[in-house]
C-alpha positions in Angstrom: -23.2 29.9 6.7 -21.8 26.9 8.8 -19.9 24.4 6.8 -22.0 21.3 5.1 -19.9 18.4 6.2 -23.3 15.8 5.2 -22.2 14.3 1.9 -18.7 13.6 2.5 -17.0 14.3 6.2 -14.2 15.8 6.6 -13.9 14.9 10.4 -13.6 18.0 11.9 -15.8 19.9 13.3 -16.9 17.1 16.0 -13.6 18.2 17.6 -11.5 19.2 20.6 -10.8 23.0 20.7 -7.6 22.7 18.6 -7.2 21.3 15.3 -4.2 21.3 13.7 -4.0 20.0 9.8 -0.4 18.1 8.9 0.7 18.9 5.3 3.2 18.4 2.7 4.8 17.0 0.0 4.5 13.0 0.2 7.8 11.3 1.7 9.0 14.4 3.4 8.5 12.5 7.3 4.9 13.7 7.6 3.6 10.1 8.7 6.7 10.0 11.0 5.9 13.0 13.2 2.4 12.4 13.5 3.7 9.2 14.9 5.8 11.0 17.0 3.6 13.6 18.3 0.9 11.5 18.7 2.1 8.4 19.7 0.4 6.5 17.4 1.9 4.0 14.6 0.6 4.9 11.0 2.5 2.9 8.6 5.4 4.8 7.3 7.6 4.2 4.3 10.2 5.6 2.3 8.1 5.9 -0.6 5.2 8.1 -1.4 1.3 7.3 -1.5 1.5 5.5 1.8 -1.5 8.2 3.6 -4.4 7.8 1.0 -6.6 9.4 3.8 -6.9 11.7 6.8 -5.2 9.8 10.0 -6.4 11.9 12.9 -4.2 11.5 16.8 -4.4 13.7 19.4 -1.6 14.9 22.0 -1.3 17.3 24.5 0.7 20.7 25.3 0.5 22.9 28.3 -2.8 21.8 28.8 -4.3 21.7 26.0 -5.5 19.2 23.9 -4.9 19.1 20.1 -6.3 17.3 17.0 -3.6 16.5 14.7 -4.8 15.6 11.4 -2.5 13.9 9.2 -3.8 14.7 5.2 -2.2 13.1 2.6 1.0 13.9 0.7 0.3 16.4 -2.7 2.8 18.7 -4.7 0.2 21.5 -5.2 -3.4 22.2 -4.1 -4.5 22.3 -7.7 -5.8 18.8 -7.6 -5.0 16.0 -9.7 -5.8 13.0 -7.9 -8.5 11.9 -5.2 -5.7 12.2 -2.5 -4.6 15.4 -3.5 -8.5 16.8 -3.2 -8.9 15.3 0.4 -5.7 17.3 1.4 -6.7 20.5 -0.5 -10.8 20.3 0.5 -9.0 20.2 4.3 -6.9 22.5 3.8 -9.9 24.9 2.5 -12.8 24.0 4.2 -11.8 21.6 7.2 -11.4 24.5 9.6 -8.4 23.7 10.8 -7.1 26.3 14.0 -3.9 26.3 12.2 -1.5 24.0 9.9 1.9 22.2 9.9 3.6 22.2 6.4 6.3 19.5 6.4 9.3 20.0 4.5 12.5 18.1 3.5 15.4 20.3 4.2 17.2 18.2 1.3 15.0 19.9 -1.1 13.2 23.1 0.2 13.0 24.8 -3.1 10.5 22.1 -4.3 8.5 21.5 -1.4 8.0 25.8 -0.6 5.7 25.6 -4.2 3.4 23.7 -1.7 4.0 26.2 1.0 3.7 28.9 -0.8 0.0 27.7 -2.3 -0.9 27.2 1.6 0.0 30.6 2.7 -2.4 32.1 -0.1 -5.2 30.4 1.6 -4.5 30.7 5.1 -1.9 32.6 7.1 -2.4 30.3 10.4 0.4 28.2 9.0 3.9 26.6 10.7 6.2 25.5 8.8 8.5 22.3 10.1 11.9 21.9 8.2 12.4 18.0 8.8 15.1 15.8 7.9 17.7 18.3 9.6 20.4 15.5 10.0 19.6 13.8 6.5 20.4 18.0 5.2 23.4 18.1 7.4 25.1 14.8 6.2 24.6 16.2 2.5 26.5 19.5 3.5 23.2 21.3 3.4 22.8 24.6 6.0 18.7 25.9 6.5 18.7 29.1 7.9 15.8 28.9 9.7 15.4 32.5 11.4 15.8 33.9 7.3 13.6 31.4 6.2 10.7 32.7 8.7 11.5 36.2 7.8 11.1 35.5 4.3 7.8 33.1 4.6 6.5 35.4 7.4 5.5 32.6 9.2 6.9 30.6 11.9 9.8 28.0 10.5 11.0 25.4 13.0 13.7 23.4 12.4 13.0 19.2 13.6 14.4 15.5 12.7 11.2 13.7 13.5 12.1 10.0 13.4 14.5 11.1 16.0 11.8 13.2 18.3 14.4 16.3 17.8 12.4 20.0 17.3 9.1 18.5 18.7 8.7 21.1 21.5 9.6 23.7 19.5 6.7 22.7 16.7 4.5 22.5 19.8 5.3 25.5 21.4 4.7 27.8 17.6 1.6 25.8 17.1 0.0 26.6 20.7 1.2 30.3 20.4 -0.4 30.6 16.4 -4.1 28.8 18.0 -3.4 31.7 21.2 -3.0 34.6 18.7 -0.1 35.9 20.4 1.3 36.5 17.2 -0.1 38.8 14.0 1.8 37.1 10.9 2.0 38.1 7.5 2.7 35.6 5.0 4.5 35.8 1.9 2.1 36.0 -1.1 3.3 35.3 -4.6 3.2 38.4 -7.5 1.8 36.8 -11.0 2.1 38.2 -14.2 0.8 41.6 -14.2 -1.9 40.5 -16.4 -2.8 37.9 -14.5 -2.4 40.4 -11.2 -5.2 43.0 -12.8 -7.8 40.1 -13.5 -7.4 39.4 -9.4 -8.0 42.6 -8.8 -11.0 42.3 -10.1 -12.1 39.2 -9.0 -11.6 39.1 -5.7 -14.1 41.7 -4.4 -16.7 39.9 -6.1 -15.4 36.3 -4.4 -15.9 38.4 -1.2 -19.5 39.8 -1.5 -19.8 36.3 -2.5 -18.8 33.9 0.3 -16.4 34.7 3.5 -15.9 31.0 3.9 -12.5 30.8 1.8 -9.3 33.0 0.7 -10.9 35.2 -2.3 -7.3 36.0 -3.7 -6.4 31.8 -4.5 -9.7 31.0 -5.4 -10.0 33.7 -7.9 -7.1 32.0 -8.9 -7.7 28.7 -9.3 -11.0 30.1 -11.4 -9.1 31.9 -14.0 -7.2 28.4 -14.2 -10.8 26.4 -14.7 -10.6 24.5 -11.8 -13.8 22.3 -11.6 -13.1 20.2 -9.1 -12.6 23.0 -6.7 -16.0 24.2 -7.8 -17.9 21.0 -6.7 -16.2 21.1 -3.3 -17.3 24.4 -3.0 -20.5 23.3 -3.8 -20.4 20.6 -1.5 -19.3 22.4 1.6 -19.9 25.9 0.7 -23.1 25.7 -0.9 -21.4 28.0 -3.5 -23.1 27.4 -6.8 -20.7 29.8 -9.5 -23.9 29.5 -12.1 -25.6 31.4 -9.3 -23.3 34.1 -9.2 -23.7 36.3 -12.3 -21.6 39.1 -12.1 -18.8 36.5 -10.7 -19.1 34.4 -13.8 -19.4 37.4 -16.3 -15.9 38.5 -15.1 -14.1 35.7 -14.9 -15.1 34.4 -18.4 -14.4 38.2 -19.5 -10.8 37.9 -17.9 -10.1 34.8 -19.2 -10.5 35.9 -22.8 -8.6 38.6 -21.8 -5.8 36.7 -20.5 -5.9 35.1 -24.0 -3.8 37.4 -25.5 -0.9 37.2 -23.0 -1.4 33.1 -23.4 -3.0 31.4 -26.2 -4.3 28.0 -23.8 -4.8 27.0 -20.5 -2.2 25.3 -20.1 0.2 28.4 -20.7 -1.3 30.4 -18.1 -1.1 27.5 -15.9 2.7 27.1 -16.5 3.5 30.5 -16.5 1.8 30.5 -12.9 3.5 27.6 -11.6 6.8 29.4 -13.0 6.1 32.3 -10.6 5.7 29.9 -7.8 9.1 28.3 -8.2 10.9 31.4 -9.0 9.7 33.1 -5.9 10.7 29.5 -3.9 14.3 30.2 -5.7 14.4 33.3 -4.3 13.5 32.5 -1.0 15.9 29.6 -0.9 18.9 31.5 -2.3 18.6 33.5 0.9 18.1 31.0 3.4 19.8 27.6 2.1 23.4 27.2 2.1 25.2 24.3 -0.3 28.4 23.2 0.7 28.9 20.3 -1.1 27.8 21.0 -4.8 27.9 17.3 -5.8 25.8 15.6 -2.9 23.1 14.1 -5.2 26.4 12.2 -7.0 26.3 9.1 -4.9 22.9 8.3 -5.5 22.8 9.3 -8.9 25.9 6.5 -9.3 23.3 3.8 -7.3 20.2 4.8 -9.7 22.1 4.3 -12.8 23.2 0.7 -11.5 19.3 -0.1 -9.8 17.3 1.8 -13.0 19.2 1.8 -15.5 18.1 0.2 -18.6 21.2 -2.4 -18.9 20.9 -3.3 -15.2 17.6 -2.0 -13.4 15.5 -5.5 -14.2 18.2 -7.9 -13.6 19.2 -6.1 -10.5 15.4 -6.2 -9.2 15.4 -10.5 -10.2 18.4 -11.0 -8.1 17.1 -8.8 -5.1 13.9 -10.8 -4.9 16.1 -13.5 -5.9 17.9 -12.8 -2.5 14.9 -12.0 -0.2 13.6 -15.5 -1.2 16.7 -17.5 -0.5 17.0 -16.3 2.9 13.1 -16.7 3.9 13.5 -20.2 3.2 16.9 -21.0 4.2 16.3 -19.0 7.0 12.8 -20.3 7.6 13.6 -23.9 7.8 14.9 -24.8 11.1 12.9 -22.4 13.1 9.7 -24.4 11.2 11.0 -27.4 12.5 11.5 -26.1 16.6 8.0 -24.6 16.1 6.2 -27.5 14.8 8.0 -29.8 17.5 7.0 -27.8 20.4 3.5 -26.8 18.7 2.6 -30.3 18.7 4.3 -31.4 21.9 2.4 -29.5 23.5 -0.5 -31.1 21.9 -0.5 -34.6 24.8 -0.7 -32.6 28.3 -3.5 -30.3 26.4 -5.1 -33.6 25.8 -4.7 -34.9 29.4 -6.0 -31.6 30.6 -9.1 -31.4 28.7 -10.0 -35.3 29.4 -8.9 -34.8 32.8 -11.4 -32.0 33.7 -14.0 -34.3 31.8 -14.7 -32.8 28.5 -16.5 -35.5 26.4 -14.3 -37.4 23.9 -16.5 -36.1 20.9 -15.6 -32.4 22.1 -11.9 -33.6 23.1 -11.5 -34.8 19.3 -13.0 -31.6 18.0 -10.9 -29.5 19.8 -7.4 -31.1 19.6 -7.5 -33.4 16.8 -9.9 -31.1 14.4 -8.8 -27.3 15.5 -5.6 -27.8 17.4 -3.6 -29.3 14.9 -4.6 -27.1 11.9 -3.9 -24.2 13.9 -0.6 -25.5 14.8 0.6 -26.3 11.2 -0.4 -23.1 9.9 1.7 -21.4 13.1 4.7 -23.3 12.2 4.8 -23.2 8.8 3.6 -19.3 8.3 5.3 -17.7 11.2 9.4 -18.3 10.8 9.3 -16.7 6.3 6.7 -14.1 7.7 9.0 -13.1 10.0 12.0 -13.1 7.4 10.2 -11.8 4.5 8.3 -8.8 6.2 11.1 -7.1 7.8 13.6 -7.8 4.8 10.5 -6.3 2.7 10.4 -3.2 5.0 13.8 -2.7 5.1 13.6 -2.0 1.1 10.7 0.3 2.1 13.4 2.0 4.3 16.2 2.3 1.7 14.2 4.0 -0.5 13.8 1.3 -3.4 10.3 0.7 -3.5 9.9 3.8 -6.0 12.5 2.4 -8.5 10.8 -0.9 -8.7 7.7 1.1 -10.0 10.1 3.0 -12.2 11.8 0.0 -13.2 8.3 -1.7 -14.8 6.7 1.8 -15.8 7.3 0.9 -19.4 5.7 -2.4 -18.8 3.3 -1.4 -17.4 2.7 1.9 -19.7 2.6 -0.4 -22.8 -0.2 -2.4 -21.5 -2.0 1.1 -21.0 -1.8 0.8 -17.4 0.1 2.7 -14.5 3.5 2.1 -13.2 2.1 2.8 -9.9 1.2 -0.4 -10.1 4.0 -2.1 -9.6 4.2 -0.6 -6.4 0.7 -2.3 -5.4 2.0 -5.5 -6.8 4.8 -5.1 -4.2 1.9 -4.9 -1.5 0.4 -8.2 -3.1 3.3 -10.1 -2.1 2.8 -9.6 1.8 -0.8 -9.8 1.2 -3.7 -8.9 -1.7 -6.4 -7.6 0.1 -3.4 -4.8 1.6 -2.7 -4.6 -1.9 -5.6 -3.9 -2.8 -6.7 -1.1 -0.8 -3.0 0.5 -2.1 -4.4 0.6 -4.9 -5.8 4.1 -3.8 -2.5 5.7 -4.8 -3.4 5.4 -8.2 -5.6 8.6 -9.6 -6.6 7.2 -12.4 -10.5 5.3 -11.7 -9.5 3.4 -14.7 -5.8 2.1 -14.1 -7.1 1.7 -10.6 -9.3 -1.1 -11.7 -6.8 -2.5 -13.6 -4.6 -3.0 -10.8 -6.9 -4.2 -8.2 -8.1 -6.7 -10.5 -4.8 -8.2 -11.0 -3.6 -7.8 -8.0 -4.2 -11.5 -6.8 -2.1 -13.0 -10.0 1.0 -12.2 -7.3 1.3 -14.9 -5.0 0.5 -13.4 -1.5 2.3 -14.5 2.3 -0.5 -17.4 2.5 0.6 -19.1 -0.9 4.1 -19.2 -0.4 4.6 -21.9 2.1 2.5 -24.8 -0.4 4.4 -23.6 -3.0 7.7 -23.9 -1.5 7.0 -26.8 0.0 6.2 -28.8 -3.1 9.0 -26.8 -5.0 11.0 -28.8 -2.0 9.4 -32.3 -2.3 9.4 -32.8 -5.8 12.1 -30.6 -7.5 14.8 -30.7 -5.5 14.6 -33.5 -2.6 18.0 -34.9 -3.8 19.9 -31.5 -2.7 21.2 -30.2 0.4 22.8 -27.5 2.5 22.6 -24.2 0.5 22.0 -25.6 -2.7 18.8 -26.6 -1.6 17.9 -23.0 -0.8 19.3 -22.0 -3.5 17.2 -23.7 -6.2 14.3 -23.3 -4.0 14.4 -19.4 -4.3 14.9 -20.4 -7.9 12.0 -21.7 -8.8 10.1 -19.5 -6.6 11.6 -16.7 -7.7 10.3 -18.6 -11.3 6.9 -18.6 -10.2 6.6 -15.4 -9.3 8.2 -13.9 -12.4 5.5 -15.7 -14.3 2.6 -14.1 -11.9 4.1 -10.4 -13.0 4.1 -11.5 -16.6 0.7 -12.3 -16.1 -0.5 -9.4 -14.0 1.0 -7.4 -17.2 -1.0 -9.5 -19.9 -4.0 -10.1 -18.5 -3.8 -5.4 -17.4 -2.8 -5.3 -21.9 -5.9 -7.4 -22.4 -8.0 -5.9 -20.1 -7.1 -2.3 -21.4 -7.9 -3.0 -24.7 -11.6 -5.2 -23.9 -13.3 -3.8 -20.7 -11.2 -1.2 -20.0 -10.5 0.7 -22.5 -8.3 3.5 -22.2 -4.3 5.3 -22.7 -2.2 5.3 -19.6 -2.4 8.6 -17.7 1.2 10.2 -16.8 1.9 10.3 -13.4 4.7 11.7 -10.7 7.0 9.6 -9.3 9.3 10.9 -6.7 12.7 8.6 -6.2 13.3 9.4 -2.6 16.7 10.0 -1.6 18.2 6.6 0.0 17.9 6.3 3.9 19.8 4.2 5.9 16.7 2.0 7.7 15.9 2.3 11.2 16.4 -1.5 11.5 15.0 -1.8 15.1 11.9 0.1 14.5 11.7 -2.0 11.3 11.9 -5.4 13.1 9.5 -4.4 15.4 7.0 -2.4 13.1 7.2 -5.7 10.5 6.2 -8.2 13.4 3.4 -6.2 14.7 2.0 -4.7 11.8 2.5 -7.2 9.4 3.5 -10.6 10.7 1.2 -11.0 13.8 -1.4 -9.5 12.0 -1.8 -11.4 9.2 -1.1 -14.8 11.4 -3.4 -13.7 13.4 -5.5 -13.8 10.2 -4.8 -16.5 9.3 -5.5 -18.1 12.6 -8.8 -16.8 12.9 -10.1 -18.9 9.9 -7.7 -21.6 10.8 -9.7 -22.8 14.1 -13.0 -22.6 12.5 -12.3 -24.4 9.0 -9.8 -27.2 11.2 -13.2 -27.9 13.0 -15.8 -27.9 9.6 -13.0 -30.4 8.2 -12.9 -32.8 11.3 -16.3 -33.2 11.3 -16.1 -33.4 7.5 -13.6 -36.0 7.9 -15.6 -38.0 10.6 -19.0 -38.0 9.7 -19.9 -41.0 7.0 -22.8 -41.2 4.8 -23.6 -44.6 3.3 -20.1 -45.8 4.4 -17.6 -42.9 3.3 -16.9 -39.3 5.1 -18.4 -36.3 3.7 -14.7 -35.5 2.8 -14.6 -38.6 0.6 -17.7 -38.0 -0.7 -17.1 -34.3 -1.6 -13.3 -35.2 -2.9 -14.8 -38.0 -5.3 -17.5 -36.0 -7.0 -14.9 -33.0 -7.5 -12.2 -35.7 -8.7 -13.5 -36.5 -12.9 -13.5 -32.4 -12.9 -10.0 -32.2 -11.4 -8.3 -34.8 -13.3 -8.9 -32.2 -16.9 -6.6 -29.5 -15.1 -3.6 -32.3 -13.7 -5.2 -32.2 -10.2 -7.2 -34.5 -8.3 -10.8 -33.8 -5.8 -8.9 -34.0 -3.4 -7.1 -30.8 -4.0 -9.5 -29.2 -5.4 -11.8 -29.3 -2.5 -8.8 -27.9 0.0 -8.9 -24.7 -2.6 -12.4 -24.3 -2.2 -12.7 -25.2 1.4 -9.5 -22.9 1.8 -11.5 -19.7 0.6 -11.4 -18.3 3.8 -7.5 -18.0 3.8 -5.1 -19.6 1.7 -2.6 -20.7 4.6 -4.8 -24.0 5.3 -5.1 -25.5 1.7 -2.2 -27.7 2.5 -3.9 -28.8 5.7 -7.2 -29.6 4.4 -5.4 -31.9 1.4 -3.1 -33.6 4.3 -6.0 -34.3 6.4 -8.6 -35.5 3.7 -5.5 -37.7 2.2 -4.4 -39.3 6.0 -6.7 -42.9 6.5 -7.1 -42.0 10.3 -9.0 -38.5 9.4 -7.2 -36.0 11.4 -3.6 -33.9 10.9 -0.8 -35.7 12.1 2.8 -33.9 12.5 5.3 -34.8 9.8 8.9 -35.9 11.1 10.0 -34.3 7.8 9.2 -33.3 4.1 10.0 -36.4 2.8 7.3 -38.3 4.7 4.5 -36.1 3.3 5.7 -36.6 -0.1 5.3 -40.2 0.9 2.1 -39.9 1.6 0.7 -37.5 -1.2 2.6 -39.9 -3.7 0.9 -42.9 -2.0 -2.6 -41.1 -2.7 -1.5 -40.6 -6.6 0.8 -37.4 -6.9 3.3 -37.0 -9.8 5.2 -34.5 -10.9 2.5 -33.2 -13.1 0.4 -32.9 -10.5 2.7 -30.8 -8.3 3.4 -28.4 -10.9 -0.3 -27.9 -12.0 -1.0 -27.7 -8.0 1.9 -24.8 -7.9 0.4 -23.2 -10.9 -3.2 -23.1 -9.4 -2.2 -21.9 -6.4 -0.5 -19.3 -7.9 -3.8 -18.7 -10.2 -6.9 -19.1 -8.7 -9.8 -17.3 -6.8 -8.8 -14.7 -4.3 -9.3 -15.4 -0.6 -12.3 -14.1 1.4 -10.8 -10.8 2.5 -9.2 -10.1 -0.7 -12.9 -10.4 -2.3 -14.0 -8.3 0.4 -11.5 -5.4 -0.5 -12.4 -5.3 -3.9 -15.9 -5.3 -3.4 -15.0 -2.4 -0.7 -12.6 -0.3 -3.3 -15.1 -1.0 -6.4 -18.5 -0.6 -5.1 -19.7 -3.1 -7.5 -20.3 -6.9 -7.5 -19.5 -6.9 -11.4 -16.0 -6.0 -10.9 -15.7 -7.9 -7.5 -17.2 -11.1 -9.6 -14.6 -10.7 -12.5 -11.6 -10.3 -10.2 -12.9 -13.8 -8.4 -13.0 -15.5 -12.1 -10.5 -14.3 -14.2 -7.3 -15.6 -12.2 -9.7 -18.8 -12.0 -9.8 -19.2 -15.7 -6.2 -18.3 -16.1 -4.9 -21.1 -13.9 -7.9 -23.5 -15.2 -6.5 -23.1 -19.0 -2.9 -23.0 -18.0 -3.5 -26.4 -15.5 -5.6 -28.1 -18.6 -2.9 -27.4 -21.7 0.4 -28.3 -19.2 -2.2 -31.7 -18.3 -3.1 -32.1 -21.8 0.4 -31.7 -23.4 2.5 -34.3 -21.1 -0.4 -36.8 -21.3 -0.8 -36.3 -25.4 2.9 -36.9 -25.0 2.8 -39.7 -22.9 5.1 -38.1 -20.1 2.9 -39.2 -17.1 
């Protein structure tokens, strides 16, 4: 029966000859040598959950083209997530020629209960030992030849971020999809009970279907797996209620297996206990340990970066850190960019009137698109490029994870998932990436919950208004590092309060619409790895930096033009900018803000980056950006058009809290499916910074402090 691939594709099967399946534990280098053998650049990260789907590359070896299909990361092909169900439904029914499991050498004994699961279902397996040199700096010896013998499959030995063992994982691939070899895997021995319900089983699987490995799905049936059921369904057409004598037995065995062990769960143990102590076994054969106490030095930095006295405070001061140099740092490369940005702005103008482009058009062009393009250029690129590499680098080290294990109590108390926090993390560079990481979360339910507040962080595109008005109003009189200093303060205040948020607003949400206890989850602390700093810098400005300016710039040019023309056309004696500002303005005044600024949010739905541009234009008499000789003349001008300090904060807080931008709707309605969830997660930040905006307004004017 060929394989039904029509409901939900597993890419496959429209193929070159070879397809080769990557697999393994998460954060054990997979995503690194598919880069590596492929060429390609999937994001990769020292934390697990970055491949929530199949990445497929393709490379070449004597000839021969190959398919390599990266799965995502999973602990065991008894699914408990929608990642791990995409990499066992591959595994099972992607017809793959053969299959690379990955393994960390710094922990084999773990990652063979993976390996071990494979080689029940399919003997066309290789298995790559990566992370040879991390091993070897940790006094850690795989014998690779005894590990083979053992496995009875081919082990190859590799450091992938490095390129080293690539031939050889080529040259055991290409002679597994030749057949050159007959291999006989290592299968597990259960519980003799468990041993004489297979026996049974299995012939009946056989007679049944030829499409899968009858010994691990009689298995996983004695074990009530349902989900592997409905992918059998799906792309075996194998209905079990069809299959009478197949049922009969297994319900028979499994009350049978009741007197050996009372629930499921007991005979699920007791299985997984055979798997690790046949992994044990293997390992005590082919892993040498030199130096007993390797794990001590990071055990020394998790008790100082999770620990209960420390953890938090440490985290505060690293972001704390990371924010101090993205502005300090930021500052003077803003200023060389704007200069040159808008020097350049006069010979464009004498080109384009030179080659006779009518003034109207000329206007449009330089004085409407031009110069909002430029601003956002100069005052996004120089912290992007600070923030995203400094971001990666903790990516690199390792300390992503213990931020998420930092706030799982948080996070569990308000009936949500520390996982979470790690999607928060994403929010900070930008929410609709956050977003879409919400995938690593298994639970539909805490999935929701994090998407939805993922936009009360503030993203790349809210940082530069905030810290610019953090600069004008707060702290004009400083200088030098002190400056920076209480800059990151404040922002560092600001986005302290967007977590507390994000955690209220997930507690209320949890016990309203969403009702529900946390579900437990695995977190894996990755070992700390010193960062690949050049492929860091490079990978942050590519991936992240020049993609999200480019962004950025894309609804830049188009929204500079609507707001020239906005600024220049009058009706009955005033712009439609004037016009649109002044019937927003009674409604703006309840929440400390004016129409002014209100209409750059709305007219900045597109992307945040050009909300400060729209206010700066609308405010300016002669209706077009100008270029600002420093902060200090824009607070001129915004105080000249009515600014105080209550209206700074309250345009902080609202930019902090308010609807997401276009693409960020976009993701949610593309991770949710549904406009009700899409439409709550565009009002319920909106409301938040609405009521926080109208009581901060309220109180200092009940007070009398503006």
């Amino acid at each position: 029966m060929p394989l039904n691939t029509s409901k939900r594709s597993l890419d496959v099967k429209e193929k070159t000859p070879t397809v080769i399946a990557l697999a393994g534990n998460p954060n054990v280098g997979k995503s690194t040598l598919f880069n590596a053998l492929t060429g390609m650049h999937q994001h990769t990260g020292n934390w697990p959950g970055k491949t929530v789907g199949n990445a497929r590359g393709w490379y070449t070896f004597k000839n021969q083209i190959y398919n390599l299909v990266d799965i995502p990361g999973s602990y065991s092909l008894v699914a408990h997530s929608a990642e791990e169900e995409i990499a066992r439904d591959f595994i099972c029914f992607g017809e793959a020629d053969a299959t690379v499991i990955v393994c960390d050498a710094t922990c084999l004994v773990r990652n063979l209960n993976l390996v071990l699961q494979i080689l029940e279902v399919t003997d066309k397996a290789v298995v790559c030992v990566n992370l040879m040199d991390e091993a070897a700096r940790k006094h850690i010896f795989v014998d690779c030849d005894a590990l083979s013998e053992e496995l009875g499959v081919p082990v190859v030995a590799t450091c992938a971020k490095k390129n080293d063992g690539l031939e050889a994982i080529c040259k055991a691939v290409y002679e597994l999809s030749q057949h050159t070899k007959e291999l006989s895997p290592k299968k597990v021995t259960y519980h003799p009970a468990v041993e004489s319900a297979l026996a049974e089983i299995i012939p009946l699987i056989e007679s049944a279907t030829s499409k899968i490995n009858p010994r691990w799905t009689a298995l996983m049936l004695l074990q009530h797996d349902d989900s592997l059921l409905r992918s059998m369904k799906e792309y075996l057409e194998f209905d079990l209620e069809n299959q009478e004598h197949l049922t009969a037995a297994i319900n028979r065995h499994r009350s049978d297996l009741k007197q050996t062990f009372p629930d499921e769960q007991s005979l699920r143990d007791d299985i997984v206990a055979h798997l690790f102590k046949t992994a044990e076994e293997i390992c005590r054969k082919a892993v040498r340990y030199e130096n007993k106490a390797y794990m001590q030095k990071q055990l020394r930095w998790d008790r100082l970066l999770t620990g209960k006295a420390f953890g938090i405070p440490t985290m505060i001061l690293l972001l704390l850190f990371i924010l101090w140099l993205t502005i300090s740092g930021a500052n003077v490369p803003s200023a060389l960019l704007s200069d040159w940005l808008f020097g350049l702005e006069k010979p464009l103008s004498s080109v384009l009137l030179a080659i006779g482009t009518p003034l109207w058009l000329h206007n449009a062009l330089v004085l409407g698109i031009y110069r909002v393009v430029a601003w956002v250029v100069s005052v996004m690129l120089p912290p992007m490029a600070i923030f995203f590499p400094l971001f990666t680098l903790l990516e690199d080290l390792g300390y992503l994870p213990r931020v998420a294990f930092n706030l799982d109590h948080c996070f569990k108390k308000c009936h949500a998932c520390g996982k979470q926090a790690l999607t928060m993390c994403m929010g900070f560079g930008c929410n609709a990436v956050g977003v879409t990481g919400c995938r690593i979360i298994d639970s539909p339910r805490e999935r929701l919950l994090a998407i939805i507040t993922n936009n009360f962080v503030p993203c790349n595109g809210r940082f530069p208004t905030i810290i610019s008005i953090i600069t004008m109003f707060f702290i004009a009189g400083s200088t030098g590092i002190i400056s920076s200093v209480l800059s990151a303060v404040m922002l560092t205040g600001v986005i302290l309060l967007g977590i507390l948020l994000t955690i209220g607003i997930s507690k209320l949400l949890s016990v309203t619409l969403l009702k529900g206890v946390p579900s437990s989850f695995t977190l894996e602390l990755p070992p700390y790895r010193p960062p690949q700093v050049g492929k860091v810098i490079v990978r942050s400005i590519f991936d992240r930096t020049l993609f999200v300016l480019g962004r950025a710039v894309s609804v830049a040019a188009p929204a500079g033009l609507i707001i020239y023309i906005m600024a220049n056309v009058t009706l009955g004696g005033n712009t439609i900018l004037s016009h649109t500002a002044g019937f927003l303005d009674p409604f703006a005044r309840l929440f400390g803000l004016d129409g002014v600024i209100l209409m750059a949010f709305i007219l900045g739905f597109p992307a945040n980056e050009i909300v400060m541009p729209i206010a700066i234009m609308a405010y300016l008499s002669g209706s077009t950006l100008t270029e600002f000789e420093n902060l200090s003349t824009l607070k001129t001008l915004l105080m000249d058009n009515g600014w105080t300090w209550l209206t700074a904060i309250c345009t902080m807080l609202f930019s902090l809290l308010h609807f997401p931008c276009s693409t960020t709707l976009l993701s949610i309605k593309k991770e949710t499916g549904s406009i009700k969830w899409t439409l709550l997660g565009f009002l319920l930040p909106t409301i938040c910074g609405m009521l926080l905006c109208f009581l901060l307004a309220s109180t200092a004017r009940f007070f009398g402090l503006v």
